[in-house]
C-alpha positions in Angstrom: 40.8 71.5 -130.7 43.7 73.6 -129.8 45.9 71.3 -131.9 43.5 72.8 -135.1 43.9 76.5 -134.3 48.0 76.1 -133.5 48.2 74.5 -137.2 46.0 76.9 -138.3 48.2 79.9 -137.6 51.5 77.7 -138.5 49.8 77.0 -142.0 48.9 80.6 -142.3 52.5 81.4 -141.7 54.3 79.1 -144.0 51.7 80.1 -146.5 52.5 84.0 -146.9 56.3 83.9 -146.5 56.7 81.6 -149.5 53.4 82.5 -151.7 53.5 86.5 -150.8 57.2 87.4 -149.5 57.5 89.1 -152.6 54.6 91.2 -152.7 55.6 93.3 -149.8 58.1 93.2 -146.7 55.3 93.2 -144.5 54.3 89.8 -145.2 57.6 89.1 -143.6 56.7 90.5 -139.9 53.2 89.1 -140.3 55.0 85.3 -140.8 56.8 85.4 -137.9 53.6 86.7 -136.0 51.5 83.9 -137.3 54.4 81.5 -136.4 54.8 83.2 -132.7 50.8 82.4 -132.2 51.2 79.0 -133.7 53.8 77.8 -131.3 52.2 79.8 -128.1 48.8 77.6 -129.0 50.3 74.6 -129.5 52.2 74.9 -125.6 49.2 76.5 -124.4 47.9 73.2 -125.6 50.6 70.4 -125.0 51.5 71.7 -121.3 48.6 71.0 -119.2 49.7 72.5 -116.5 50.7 75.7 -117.8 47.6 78.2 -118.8 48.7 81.0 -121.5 45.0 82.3 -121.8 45.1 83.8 -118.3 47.4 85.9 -116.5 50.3 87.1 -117.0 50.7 85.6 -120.2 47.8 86.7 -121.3 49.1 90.4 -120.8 52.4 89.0 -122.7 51.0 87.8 -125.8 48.5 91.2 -125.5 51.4 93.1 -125.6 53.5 91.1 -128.5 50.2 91.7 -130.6 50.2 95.4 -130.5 53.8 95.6 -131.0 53.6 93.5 -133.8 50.2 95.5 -135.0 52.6 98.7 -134.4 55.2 96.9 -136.6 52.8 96.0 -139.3 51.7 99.1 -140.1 54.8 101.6 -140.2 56.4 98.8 -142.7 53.1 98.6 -144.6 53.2 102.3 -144.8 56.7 102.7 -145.9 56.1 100.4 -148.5 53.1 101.7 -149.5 55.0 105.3 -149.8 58.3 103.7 -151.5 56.2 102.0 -154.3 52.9 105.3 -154.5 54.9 108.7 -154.4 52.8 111.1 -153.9 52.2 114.0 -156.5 52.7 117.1 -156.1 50.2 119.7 -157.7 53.4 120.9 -159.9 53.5 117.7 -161.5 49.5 117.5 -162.3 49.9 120.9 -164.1 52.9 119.9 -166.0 51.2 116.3 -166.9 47.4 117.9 -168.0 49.3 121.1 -169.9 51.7 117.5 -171.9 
């Protein structure tokens, strides 16, 4: 089943950087996150020996997460700020009085 979920996340990936890369740069960080969970499932999977649910890897991919959460959002919002400026009340005034 862990075969599933690893091509799930790999399909995912492949799927917003060539439908969506153009929307906005964040898709770009959120590809390669997709991509990062794909591969760590598929060698959580293939290794049988090696457990990266538990332990210190665990903790690991905890911690890519949030950095890559962190990431997300500051690109999101610069994005969102680059392409939404935000009006001033001068420019209301000027716009209603037009």
């Amino acid at each position: 089943m862990g075969y599933v979920y690893s091509a799930l996340w790999v399909i995912i990936s492949i799927m917003l950087f060539f439908r969506f890369r153009k929307e906005n740069k964040v898709v770009y960080i959120l590809s390669a996150y997709f991509l990062f969970l794909g591969v760590w499932w598929f060698i959580d999977e293939f290794i049988k020996g090696l457990n990266l649910m538990d332990g210190t890897y665990v903790w690991i991919l905890r911690i890519v997460s949030a950095v890559m959460l962190g990431l997300t959002a500051i690109v999101y919002l610069f994005e969102r700020k680059k392409h939404f400026p935000v009006k001033d009340d001068t420019t209301t005034e000027t716009e209603e009085n037009s």
